[in-house]
N, C-alpha and C positions, 0 to 999 in steps of 0.2 A: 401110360404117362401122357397128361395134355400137353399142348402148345406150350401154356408158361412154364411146367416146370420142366420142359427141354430148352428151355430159353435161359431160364436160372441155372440151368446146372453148365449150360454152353458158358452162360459169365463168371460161376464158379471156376470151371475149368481154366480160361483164358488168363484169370487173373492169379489164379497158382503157375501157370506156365511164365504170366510175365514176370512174375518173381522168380522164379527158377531159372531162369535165362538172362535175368538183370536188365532187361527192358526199364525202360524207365526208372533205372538208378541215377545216383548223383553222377555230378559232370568232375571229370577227375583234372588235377594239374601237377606235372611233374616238376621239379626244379631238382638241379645238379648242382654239387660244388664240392668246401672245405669245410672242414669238422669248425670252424671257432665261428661260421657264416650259421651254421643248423643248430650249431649247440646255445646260443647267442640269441638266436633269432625266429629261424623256423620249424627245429622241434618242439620249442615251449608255447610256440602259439597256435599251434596247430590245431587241439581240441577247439582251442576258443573261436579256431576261425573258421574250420567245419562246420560246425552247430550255426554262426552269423550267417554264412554264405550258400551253407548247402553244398559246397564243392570239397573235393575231398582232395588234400593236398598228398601229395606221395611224396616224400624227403630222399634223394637218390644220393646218399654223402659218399665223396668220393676225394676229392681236390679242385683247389682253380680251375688249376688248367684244365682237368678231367672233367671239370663242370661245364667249363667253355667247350672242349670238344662236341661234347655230347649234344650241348648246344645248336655247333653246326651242321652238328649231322639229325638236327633234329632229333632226339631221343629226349631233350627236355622243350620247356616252352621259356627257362631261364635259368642261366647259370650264377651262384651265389659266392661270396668268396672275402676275406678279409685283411685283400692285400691288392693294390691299382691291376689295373684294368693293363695298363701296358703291362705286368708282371702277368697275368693271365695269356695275355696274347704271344707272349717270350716262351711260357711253358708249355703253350699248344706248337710252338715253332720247332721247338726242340724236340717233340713226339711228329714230327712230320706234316702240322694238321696248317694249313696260313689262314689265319683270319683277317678279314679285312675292317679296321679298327672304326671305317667310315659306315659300315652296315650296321654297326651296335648303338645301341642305345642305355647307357649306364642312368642307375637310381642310386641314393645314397637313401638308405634306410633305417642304420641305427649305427651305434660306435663301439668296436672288439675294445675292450681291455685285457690285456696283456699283463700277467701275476706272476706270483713267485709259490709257489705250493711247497710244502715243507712235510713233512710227517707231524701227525696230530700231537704226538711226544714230546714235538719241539717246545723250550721253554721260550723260545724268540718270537717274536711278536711283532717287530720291526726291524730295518734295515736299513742305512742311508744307501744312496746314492753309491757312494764311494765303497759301501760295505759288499754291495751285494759284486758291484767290478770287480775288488780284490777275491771275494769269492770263486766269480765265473772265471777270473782269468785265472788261477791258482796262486795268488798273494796273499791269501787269506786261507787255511787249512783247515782249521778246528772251531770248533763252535764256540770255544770258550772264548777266545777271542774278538766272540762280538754278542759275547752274554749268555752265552750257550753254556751245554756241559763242556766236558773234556771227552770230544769223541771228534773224530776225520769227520772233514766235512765230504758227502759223495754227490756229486756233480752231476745231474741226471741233462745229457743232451739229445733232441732229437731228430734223429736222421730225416726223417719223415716233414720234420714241418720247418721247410727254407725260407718262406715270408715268415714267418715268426722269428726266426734267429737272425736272419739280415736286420731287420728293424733293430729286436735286443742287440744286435753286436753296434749298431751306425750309433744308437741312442742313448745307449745304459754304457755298455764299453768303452764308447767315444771311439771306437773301430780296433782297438787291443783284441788280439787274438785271443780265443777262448782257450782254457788250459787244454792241455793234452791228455793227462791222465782221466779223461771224464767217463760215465758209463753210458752209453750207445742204447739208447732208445732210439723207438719208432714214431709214432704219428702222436695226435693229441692224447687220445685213449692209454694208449699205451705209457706216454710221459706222465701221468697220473699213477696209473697200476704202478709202477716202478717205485715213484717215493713212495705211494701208500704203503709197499710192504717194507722199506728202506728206512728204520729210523733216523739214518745219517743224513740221508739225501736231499735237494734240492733242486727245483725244475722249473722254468717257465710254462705254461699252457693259457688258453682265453679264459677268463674268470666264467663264461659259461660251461666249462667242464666240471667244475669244480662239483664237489660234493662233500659228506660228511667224510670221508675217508683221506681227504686231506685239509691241512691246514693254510689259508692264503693269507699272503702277506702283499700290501699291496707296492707298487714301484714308485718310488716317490722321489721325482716327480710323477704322476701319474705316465704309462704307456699307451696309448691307444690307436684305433686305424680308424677311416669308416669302413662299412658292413657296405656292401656295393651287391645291387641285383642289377643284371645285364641280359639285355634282350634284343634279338634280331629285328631292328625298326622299333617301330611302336609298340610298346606292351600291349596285348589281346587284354580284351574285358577282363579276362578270370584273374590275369597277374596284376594289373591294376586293382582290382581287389583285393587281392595281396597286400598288395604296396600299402594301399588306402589302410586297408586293420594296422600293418605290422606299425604305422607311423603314426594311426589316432587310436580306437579304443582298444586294439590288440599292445600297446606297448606295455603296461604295465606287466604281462605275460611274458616280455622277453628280461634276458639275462646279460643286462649291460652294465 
């Protein structure tokens, strides 16, 4: 064997090992938070913003608060979330964690809507204001009642997501207690699955959840938050890249 082709097979070699070792992969970005902040905003954009940037976004869904912890223990570069920033900072207090609200740096990004998902079955289509109240609070029973068939209405609530239901109960309720007899779901995922297989049922989730397996009906007046990304000081290059897609050519990709 001559010089060059131990030369060739030494550059052969090197550049299998640098791929097998990941040497010179993409630059990665973690962000943390709540299901209506990922489902809304940075799971839908994500291919599109790969391929733009070259950095590969890792989606860590979790909650607020659990977004913001994460946050300060550095395990993400920003936590995502669809409910204030003082509400973030209340839920990391209550897990033991103190944030200090003057080292963050909040972005608003896009705006959660807030829905009423039904079962595909349902003949309802709409709801005022006053309809869906009498509903959530148990003044309202049966579906015929507000155009429906003649079947119980079942009340899907979820344990899991408290900035969701604070807002629904201050805004839609006008602060009326929600009925009691209701059925006990979990987080956003979970308050979907429920009416999906529920013909009766009825549930709030972010209209980014939404899929063909249920039917939305929207809150009228409209309900919505802003989408808030929150970072320790100044966002690093890669999150402002972020920010910059999800707000100019990555928006059409999210789910608002």
């Amino acid at each position: 064997m001559n010089t060059q082709q131990l030369i060739s097979r030494l550059a052969i070699a090197a550049s299998l090992l640098t791929a097998a070792t990941g040497v010179g992969a993409a630059e990665e970005l973690k962000i943390g938070g709540g299901g209506a902040a990922m489902s809304g905003i940075f799971l839908p954009v994500k291919p599109a913003f790969e391929k733009a940037s070259g950095i590969t976004l890792i989606n860590l869904q979790s909650s607020p608060k659990d977004g913001l912890v994460d946050l300060s223990k550095g395990k993400v570069e920003a936590a995502v979330a669809a409910v204030s920033i003082d509400s973030m900072i209340a839920g990391a207090a209550g897990d033991g964690v103190k944030v200090d609200k003057a080292t963050l740096q909040v972005s608003e990004v896009g705006r959660n809507r807030t829905v009423l998902f039904v079962h595909p079955s349902n003949k309802v289509s709409k709801l005022s204001k006053e309809q869906v109240k009498g509903i959530f609070t148990g003044a309202i029973t049966n579906w015929q009642e507000v155009g429906g068939e003649d079947k119980e209405i079942i009340v899907v609530w979820g344990k899991g997501t408290p900035g969701q239901n604070a807002q629904f109960s201050k805004e839609v309720l006008d602060g009326a207690a929600v009925a009691k007899d209701v059925l006990e779901s979990g987080n956003y995922v979970k308050i979907k699955e429920t009416v999906a297989a529920t013909p009766e049922a009825i549930g709030i989730d972010p209209f980014g959840i939404a899929d063909a397996s249920v039917k939305v009906i929207e809150n009228d007046p409209p309900l919505t938050s802003p989408i808030i990304l929150v970072t320790t000081g100044k966002p690093s290059a890669k999150v402002q890249k972020l920010i910059d897609f999800v707000k100019g050519e990555g928006k059409p990709f999210t789910k608002q």
